[in-house]
C-alpha positions in Angstrom: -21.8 34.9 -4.6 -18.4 33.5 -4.3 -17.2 31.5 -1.1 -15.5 33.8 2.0 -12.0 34.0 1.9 -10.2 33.7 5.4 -6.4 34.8 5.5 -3.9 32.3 7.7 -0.7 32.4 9.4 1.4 29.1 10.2 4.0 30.6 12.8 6.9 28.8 13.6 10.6 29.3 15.3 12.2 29.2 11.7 9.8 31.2 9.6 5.8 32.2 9.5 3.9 31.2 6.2 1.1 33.5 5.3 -1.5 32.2 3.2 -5.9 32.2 2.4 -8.1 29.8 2.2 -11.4 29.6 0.0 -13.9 26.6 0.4 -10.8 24.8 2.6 -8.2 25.1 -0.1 -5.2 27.5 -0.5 -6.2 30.3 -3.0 -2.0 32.1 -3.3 1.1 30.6 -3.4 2.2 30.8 0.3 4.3 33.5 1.8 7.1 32.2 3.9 9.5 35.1 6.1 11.7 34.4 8.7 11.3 36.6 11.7 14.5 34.9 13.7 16.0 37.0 16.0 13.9 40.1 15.3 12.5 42.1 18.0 9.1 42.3 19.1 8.2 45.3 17.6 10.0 44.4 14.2 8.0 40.9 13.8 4.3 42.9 14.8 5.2 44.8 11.6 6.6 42.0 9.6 3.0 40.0 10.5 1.0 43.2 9.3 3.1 43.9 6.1 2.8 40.2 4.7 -0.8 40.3 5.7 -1.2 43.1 3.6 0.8 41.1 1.1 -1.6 38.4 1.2 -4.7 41.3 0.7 -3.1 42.3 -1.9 -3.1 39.1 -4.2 -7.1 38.0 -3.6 -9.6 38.8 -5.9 -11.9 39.8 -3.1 -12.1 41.1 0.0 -11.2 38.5 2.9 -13.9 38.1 6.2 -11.8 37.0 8.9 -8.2 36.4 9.4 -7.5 33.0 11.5 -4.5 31.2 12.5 -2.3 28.8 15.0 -0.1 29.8 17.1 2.3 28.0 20.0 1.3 28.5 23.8 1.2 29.5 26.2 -1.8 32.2 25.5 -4.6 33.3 26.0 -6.4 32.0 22.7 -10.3 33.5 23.2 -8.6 36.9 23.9 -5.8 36.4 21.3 -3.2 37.0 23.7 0.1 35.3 23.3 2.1 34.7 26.4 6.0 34.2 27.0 6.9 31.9 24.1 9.4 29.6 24.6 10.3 29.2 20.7 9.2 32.7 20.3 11.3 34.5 22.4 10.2 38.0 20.7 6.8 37.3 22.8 7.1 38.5 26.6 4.8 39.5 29.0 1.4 39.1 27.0 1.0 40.5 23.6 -2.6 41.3 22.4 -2.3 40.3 18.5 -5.7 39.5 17.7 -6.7 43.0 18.8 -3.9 44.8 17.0 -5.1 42.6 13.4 -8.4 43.7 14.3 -7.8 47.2 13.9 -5.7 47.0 11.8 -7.3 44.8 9.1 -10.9 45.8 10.6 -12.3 42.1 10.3 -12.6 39.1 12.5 -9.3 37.8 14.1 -9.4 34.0 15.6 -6.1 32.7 17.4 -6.3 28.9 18.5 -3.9 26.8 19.3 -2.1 24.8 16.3 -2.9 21.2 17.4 -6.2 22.1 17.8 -6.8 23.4 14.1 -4.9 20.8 13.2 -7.4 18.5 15.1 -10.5 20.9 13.3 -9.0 20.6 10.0 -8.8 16.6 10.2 -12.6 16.6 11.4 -14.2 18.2 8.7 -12.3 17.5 5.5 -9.7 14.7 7.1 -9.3 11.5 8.8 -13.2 11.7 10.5 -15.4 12.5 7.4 -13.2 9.8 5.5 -14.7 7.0 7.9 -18.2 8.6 7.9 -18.3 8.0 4.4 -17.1 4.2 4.6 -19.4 3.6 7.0 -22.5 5.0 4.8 -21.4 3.3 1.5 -20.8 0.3 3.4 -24.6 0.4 4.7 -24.1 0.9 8.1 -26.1 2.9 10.8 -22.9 3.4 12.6 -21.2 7.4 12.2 -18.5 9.0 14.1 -19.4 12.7 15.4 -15.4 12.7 17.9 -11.8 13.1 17.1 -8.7 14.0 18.7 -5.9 15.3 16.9 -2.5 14.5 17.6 0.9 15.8 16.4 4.0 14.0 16.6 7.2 16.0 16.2 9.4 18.7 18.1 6.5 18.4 20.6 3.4 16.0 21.4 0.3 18.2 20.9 -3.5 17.1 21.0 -6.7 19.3 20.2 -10.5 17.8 20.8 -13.9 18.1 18.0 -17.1 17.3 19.8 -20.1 16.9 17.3 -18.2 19.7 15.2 -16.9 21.9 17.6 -13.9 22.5 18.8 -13.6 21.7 22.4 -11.1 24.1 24.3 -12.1 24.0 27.8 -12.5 27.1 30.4 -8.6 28.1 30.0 -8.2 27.2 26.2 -5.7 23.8 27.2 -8.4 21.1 26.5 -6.2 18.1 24.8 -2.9 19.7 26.2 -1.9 15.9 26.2 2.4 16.6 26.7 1.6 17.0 30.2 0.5 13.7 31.2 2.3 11.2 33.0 5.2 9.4 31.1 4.5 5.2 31.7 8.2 4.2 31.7 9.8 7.5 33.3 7.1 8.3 36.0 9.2 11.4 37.0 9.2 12.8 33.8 6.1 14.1 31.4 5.2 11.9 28.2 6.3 14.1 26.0 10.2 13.6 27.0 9.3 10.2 25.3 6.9 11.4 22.3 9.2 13.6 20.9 12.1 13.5 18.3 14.3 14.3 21.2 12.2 10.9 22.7 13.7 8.8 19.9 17.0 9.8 19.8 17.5 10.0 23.7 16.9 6.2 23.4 19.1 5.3 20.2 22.2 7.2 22.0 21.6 5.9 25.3 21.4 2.4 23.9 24.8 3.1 21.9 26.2 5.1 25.2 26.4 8.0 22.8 26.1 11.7 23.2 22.3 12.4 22.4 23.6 15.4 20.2 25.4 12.8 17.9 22.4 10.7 17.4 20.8 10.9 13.3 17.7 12.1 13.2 14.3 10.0 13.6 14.0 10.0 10.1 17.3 8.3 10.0 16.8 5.8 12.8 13.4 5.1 11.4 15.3 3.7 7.9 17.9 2.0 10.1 14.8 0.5 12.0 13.2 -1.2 8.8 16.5 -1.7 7.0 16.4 1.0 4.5 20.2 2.1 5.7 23.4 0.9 7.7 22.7 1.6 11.3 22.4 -0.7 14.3 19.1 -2.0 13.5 18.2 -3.1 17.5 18.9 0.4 18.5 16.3 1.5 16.4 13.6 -0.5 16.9 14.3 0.0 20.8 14.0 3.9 20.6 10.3 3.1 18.8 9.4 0.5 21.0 10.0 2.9 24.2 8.3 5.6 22.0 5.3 3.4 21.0 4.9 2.2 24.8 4.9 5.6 26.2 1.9 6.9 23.2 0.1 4.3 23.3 -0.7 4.6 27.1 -1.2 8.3 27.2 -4.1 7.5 24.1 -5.7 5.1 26.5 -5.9 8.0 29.4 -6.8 10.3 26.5 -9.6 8.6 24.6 -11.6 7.2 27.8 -12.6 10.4 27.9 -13.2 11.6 24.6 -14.3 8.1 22.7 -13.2 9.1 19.1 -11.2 9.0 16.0 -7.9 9.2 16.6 -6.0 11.1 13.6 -1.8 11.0 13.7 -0.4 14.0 12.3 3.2 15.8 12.7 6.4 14.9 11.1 6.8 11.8 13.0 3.5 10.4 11.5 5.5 9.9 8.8 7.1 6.4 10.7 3.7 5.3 11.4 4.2 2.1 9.6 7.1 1.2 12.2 4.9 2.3 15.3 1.7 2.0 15.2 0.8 -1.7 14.9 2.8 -1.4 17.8 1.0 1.3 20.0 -2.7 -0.8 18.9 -1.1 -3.8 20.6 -0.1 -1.9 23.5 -3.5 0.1 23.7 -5.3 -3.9 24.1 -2.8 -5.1 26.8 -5.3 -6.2 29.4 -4.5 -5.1 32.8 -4.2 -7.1 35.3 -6.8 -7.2 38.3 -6.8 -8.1 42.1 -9.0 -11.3 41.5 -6.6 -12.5 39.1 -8.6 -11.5 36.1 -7.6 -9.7 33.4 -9.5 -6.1 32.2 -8.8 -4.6 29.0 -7.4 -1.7 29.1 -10.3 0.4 27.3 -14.4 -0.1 27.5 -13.6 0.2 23.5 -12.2 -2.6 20.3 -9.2 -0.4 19.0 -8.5 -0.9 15.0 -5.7 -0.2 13.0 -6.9 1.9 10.5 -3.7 1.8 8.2 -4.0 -1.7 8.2 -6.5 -2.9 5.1 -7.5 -5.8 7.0 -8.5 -3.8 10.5 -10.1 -1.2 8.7 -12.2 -3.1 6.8 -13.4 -5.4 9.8 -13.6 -1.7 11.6 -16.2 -0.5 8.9 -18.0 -3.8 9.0 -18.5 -3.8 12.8 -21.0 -6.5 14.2 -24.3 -5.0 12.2 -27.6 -6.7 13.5 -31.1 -6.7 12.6 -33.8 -6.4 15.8 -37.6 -6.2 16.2 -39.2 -3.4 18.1 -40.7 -5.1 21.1 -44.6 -5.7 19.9 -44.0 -4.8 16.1 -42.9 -5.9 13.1 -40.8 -2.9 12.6 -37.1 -3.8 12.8 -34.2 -2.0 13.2 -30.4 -2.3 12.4 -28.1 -2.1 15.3 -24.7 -2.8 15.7 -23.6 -2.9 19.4 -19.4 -3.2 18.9 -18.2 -0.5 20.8 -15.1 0.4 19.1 -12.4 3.2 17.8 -9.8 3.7 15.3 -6.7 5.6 14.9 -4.5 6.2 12.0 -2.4 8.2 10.3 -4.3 12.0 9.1 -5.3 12.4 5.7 -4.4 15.8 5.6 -0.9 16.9 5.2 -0.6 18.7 9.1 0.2 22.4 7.6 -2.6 22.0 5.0 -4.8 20.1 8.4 -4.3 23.6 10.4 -4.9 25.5 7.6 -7.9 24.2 6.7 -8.8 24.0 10.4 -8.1 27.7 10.7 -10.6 28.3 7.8 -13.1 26.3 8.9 -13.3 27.6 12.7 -13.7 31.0 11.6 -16.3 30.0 9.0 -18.0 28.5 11.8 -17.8 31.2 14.4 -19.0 33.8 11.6 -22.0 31.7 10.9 -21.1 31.8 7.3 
């Protein structure tokens, strides 16, 4: 019997790409339309007639369509909300429904940092590790992870033991709306953005924000790939790495996992994320006059060879049982790593899409 086929939707502002996946890989050539400007009514239809499109091209028939799609909604219900960069959405739009009568299968709706997060767990970042850790010959496994993308927005999505954690209003790992460490006034995400970056290149120049290049751009001027003003640069990371690496702290007390980096800025993770692993082992300081580290956890660089491989390695030990000659192997560093995702982060939610609808369907 051949592996289930689950259709997928990437929606964006500038276009939605249709697509299936088969045993977590793309199965047609993706579909991309732009919707832009188009009515509600106008885009429901569009959505239907490419998902007929996709039908159309598999060689059998699909069990589930599942997708991404920006907030706010209601995600359990598939119910999209007033979209800000999908201003055809008003007043609560029930699209799972209408694709389930429609299409007469399945229909899951999560959000698209949290597939993204999904899609790293199972064939990504996490299951990369895992294997390290068993051809290296240690007990140690990782069963966490949270997701984070880097790019118009900062999003974050949560796997517990290989489930997607979305909390009782579906906004689990909704990390843009913590506090901002340098701006207090202002959420993190005015920092962790690509409006973040070149807020701080302009304002350092005492230029219009508008007329600031684009990250990518300051990124190369930042390692000296092109003619810029290098110290500019480097500032609008540092500020940037400063602000992440705090709001990972807050994050991963709580969930003690993985960290994967996905999104377009991911692509600069070479620039800052040495620097955002320093900042996340900044002690604090303390009342007594002692310092505490700022996590219960060792954090590793996991793009770095070196941290990696001391990472994998860990402080293995070999115990006796109490009153037996039975021994054990134990390794008691209490540690994390983040890095940059595997996965490409459209291929990530795709893949995360598949998988969370494989999983509900008990496939």
């Amino acid at each position: 019997m051949n592996s289930p086929i689950v259709m997928s939707l990437d929606a964006g502002g500038q276009s939605y790409v249709f697509s299936a996946i088969q045993d977590a890989k793309e199965v047609i050539s993706p579909i991309s339309v732009s919707f832009k400007g188009a009515d509600l009514e106008t885009t429901l239809k569009g959505i239907i007639e490419y998902f007929w499109k996709v039908v159309a091209q598999l060689p059998q028939k699909p069990v589930a369509i599942s997708f991404g799609f920006p907030g706010p909604c209601d995600y359990p219900l598939g119910i999209i909300g007033d979209l800000e960069n999908l201003p055809a959405f008003r007043g609560g739009v029930a699209l799972a429904d209408m694709l389930k009568e429609e299409f007469q299968m399945p229909v899951f709706i999560n959000n698209d940092a949290d597939l993204f997060a999904y899609g790293e767990s199972t064939h990504g970042l996490l299951p990369a590790i895992n294997k390290e850790f068993e051809a290296f010959g240690s007990p140690e496994r990782f069963h966490n992870l949270f997701g984070i993308t880097l790019g118009t927005g900062f999003g974050g999505g949560i796997v517990s033991n290989g489930q997607l954690f979305l909390g009782d209003n579906a906004v689990a790992g909704e990390i843009n709306r913590m506090g901002n460490i340098l701006y207090p006034d202002y959420s993190v995400e005015e920092s962790v953005s690509i409006r973040g970056i070149q807020r701080v290149y302009a304002r350092t120049l005492g230029i219009d924000p508008q007329h600031a290049p684009e990250p990518k751009e300051i990124y190369e001027i930042a390692i000296g790939e092109k003619e810029g003003n290098k110290s500019a640069a480097i500032k609008a990371f540092d500020e940037f790495s400063v602000v992440l690496a705090q709001s990972l702290v807050d994050a991963v007390t709580l969930v003690d996992g993985i960290i994967s980096i996905g999104g377009g800025l991911a692509g600069a993770s070479s620039l800052f994320l040495p620097k955002v692993v320093e900042q996340m082992r900044k002690p604090y300081d303390t009342v007594a006059g002692h310092p505490l580290t700022r996590l219960e956890l060792s954090v590793f660089n996991l793009d770095d060879p070196a941290e990696r491989k001391a990472f994998i390695q860990g402080d293995i030990r070999e115990i006796t049982v109490p009153f037996s000659k039975k021994t054990i192997k134990y390794d008691p560093m209490k540690r994390i790593g983040i890095g940059k995702a595997i996965l490409q982060t459209h291929e990530a939610t795709s893949i995360g899409a598949y998988s969370f609808a494989i999983n509900q369907l008990k496939l």
